[in-house]
C-alpha positions in Angstrom: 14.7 1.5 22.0 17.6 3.5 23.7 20.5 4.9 22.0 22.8 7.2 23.2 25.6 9.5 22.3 27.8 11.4 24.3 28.9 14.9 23.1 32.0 16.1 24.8 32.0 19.6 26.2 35.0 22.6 26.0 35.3 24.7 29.0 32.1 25.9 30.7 31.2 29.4 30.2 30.6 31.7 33.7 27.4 32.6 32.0 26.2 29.5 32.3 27.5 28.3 35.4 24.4 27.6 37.2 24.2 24.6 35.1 25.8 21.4 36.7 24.6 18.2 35.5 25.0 16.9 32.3 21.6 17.2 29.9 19.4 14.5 28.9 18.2 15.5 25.7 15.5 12.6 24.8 14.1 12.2 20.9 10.8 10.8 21.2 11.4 8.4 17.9 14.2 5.5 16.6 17.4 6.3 15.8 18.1 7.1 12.1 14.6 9.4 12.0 14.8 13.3 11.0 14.5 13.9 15.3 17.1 11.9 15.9 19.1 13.7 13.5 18.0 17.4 14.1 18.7 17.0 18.1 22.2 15.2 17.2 23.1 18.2 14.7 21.3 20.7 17.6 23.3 18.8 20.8 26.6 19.0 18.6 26.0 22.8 18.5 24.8 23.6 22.4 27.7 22.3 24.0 30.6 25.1 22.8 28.0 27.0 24.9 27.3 24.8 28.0 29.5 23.7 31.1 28.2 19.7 30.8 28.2 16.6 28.2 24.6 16.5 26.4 23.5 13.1 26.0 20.9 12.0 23.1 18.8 9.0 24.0 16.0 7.4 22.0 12.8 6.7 23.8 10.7 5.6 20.8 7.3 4.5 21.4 3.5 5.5 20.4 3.8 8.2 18.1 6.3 10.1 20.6 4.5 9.9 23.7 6.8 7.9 25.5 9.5 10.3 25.6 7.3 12.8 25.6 5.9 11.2 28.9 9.7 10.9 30.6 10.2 14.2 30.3 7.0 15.2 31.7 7.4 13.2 34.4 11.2 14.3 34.8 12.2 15.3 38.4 16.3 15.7 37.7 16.4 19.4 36.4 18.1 18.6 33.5 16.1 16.3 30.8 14.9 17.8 27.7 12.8 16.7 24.9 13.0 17.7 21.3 9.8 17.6 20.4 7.4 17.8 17.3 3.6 18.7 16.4 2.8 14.8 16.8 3.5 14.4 20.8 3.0 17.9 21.2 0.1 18.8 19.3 -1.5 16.3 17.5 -1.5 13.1 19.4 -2.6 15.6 22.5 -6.0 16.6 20.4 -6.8 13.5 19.1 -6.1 11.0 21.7 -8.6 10.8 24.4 -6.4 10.1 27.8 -3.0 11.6 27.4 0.0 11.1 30.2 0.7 14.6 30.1 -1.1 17.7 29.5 0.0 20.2 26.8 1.3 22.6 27.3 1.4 22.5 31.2 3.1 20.0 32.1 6.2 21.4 30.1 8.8 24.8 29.9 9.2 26.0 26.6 13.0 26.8 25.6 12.7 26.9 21.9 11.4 26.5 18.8 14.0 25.0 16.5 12.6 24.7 13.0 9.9 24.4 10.6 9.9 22.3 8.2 7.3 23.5 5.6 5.0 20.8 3.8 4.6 21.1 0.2 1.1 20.7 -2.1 2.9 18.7 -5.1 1.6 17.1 -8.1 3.8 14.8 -10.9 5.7 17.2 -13.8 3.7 16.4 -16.6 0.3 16.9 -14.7 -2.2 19.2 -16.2 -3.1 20.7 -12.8 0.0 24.2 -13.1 -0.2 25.6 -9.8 -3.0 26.2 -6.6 -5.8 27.6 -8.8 -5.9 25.1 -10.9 -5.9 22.2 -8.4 -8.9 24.0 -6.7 -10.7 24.0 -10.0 -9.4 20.1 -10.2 -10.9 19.4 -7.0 -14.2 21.4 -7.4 -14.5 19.4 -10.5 -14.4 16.1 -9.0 -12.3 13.1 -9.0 -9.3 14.6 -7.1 -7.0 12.4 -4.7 -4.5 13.7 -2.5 -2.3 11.9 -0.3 -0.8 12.5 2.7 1.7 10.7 5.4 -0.5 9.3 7.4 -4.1 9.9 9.3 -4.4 12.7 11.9 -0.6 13.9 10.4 1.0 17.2 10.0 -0.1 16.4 6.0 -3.5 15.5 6.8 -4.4 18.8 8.8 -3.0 20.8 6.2 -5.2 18.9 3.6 -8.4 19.8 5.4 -7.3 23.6 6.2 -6.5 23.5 2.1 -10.4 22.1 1.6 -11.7 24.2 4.3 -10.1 27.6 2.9 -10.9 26.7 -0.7 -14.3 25.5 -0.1 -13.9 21.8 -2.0 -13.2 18.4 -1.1 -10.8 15.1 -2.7 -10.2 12.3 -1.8 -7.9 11.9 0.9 -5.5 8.9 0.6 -3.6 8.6 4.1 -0.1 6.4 3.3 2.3 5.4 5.9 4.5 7.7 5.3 5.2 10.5 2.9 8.0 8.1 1.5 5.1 6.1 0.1 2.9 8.9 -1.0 5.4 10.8 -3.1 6.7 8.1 -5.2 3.0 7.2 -6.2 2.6 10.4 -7.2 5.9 10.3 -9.6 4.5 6.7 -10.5 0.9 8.2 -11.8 -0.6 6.5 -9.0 -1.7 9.4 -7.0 -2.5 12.6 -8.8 -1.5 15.1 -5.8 0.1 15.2 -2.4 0.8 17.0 0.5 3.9 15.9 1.2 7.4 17.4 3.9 9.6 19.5 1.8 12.4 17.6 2.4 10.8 14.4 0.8 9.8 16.6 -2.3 12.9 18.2 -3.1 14.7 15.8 -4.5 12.5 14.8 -7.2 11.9 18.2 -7.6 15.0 19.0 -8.9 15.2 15.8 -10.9 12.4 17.5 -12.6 9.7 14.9 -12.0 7.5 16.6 -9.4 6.3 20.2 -9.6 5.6 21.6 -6.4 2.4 24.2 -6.7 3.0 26.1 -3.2 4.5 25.8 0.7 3.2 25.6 3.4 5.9 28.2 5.2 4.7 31.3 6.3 7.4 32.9 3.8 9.2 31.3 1.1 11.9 28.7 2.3 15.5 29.0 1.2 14.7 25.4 0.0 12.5 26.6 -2.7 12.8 30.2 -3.2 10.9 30.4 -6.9 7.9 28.4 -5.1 5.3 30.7 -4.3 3.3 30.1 -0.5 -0.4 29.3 -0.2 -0.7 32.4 1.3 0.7 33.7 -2.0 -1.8 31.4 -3.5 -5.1 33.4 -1.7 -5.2 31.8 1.3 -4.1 34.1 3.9 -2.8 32.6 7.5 -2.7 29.3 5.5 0.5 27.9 7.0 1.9 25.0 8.9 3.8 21.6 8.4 6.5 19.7 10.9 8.0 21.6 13.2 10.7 21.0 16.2 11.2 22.4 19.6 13.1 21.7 22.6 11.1 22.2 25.9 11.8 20.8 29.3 9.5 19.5 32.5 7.3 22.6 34.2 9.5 21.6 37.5 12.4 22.5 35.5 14.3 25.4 37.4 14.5 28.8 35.8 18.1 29.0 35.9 18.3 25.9 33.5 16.0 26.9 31.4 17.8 29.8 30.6 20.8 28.6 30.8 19.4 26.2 27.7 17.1 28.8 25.9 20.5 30.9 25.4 23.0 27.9 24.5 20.3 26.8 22.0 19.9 30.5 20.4 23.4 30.8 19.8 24.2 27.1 18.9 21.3 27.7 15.9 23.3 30.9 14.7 26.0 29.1 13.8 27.0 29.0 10.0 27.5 24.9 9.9 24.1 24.8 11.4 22.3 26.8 9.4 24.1 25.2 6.5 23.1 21.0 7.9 19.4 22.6 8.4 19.1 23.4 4.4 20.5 20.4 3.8 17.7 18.6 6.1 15.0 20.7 4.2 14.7 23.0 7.4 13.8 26.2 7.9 15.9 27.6 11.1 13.2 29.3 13.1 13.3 33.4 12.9 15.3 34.9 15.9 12.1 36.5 17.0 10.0 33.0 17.2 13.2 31.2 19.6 12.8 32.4 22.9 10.7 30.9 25.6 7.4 33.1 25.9 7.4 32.7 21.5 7.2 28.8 21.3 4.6 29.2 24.0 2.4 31.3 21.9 2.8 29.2 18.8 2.3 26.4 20.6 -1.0 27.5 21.8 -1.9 29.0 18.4 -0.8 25.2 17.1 -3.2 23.8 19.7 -5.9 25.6 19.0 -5.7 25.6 15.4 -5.1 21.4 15.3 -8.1 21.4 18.1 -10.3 23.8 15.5 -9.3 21.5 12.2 -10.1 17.8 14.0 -14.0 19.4 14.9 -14.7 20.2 12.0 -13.4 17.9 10.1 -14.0 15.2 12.4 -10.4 14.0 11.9 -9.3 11.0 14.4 -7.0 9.8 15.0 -6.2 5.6 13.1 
């Protein structure tokens, strides 16, 4: 599927000159999905700050590795991806033959945003917050859900079991959009579930969320205490979304990029969309090239560390 939208430009910016050609920013996934709307709302931002048009296209296929594939393979100078922890990270560890290699085949620009993952159960559940689901799940009996095997959900479920020392049963759906409503339904007694998925029913009072997954407390959720909070220190991790570029990519572009995206995600209307998207806006000192590189790696090594041991595949 290819869709594609053309964002008009104001007058270029002598900082940026050494950018000619307009920018190919591919989404990995359909139109309509949280990707193709958090490069739409990023693209609308970059260009105040750019001397070219950036054009969004869709190039949907396996789980992201299609687009993540045409930018790999990109020889123009000037295609992007916005990437995710699924073509990026996950489908990288679990797949045997990949395209591409992570992360060298690509040029880390930026990392965009997090978007934290929540450990929820339904209001009236007896389970309060983390210590008692641990003692729920030592006890026995225990299902949680998640969005799907080998999932941003699903690791974060077996770090939870690792670091707490227990096990439940783990119910992949397709889809936290089926997970969460059996859990308001009293189908499904917990779930690790994207914030953004969570928070309306949250508010509506018929989901209590125990902790985040965010390495600090989100703006989403301020009251809502982290599972570091909870006694699990370096416990963090969720959905996440970066823009990086070919490795043949030249360094003038890159940083032309790098510095059009920085400033396009301090804007006020940005920040504001993000919240309302169940975002976190990455931290100012996580955005630059050489920091999405180390996460990335960390990310890598940390997915790599969870499928071992808990002999996740991937469906």
């Amino acid at each position: 599927m290819q869709r594609r939208a053309l964002l008009l430009v104001p007058l270029a910016t002598p900082a940026l000159a050494q950018v000619e050609r307009p920018i190919r920013l591919i989404v990995p996934f359909a139109a309509g999905t949280s990707s193709d709307v958090q490069a739409r709302l990023l693209a609308l931002h970059m260009v105040p700050h750019l001397p070219q048009p950036v054009v969004v296209e869709n190039r949907a296929g396996a789980g992201g590795v299609v687009g993540a594939e045409a930018v790999a393979r990109a020889t123009d100078g000037h295609t992007i991806l916005l990437g995710s922890n699924g073509p990026l990270v996950n489908n990288p560890v679990l797949a045997p033959r990949m395209p591409y290699a992570v992360p060298d085949d690509f040029a880390a620009l930026s990392l965009v945003s997090r978007s934290p993952l929540t450990l929820t159960v339904r209001a009236d559940s007896a389970i309060r917050d983390v210590a008692g689901w641990v003692v729920a799940a030592r006890a026995g009996g225990l299902a949680i859900g998640s969005s799907g095997q080998g999932s941003a959900t699903h690791f974060l479920i077996e770090q939870l079991f690792a670091a707490a020392g227990v096990r439940a049963e783990h119910v992949p759906y397709r889809g936290s959009s089926l997970s969460v409503p059996d859990v308001v339904a009293g189908n499904l007694p917990s779930v690790m579930a994207e914030i953004s998925s969570v928070q309306p029913l949250w508010r509506d009072g018929r989901l209590r969320v125990l902790a985040t997954t965010a390495p600090r407390r989100s703006v989403l959720m301020p009251d809502i205490p982290t599972l570091i909070e909870a006694g699990f220190p370096g416990l963090t991790g969720g959905s996440w979304a970066a823009l990086v570029g070919p490795s043949a990519m030249p360094a003038a572009t890159r940083a032309a990029i790098a510095t059009a995206t920085q400033r396009a995600m301090e804007t006020p209307t940005y920040l504001d969309r993000q919240r309302e998207l169940g975002a976190d806006v990455a931290a100012p000192a996580e955005r630059g090239p050489a920091a999405l590189l180390a996460f990335w790696r960390a990310e890598l090594d940390r997915t790599r560390a969870t499928a071992a041991s808990a002999r996740i595949t991937a469906e």
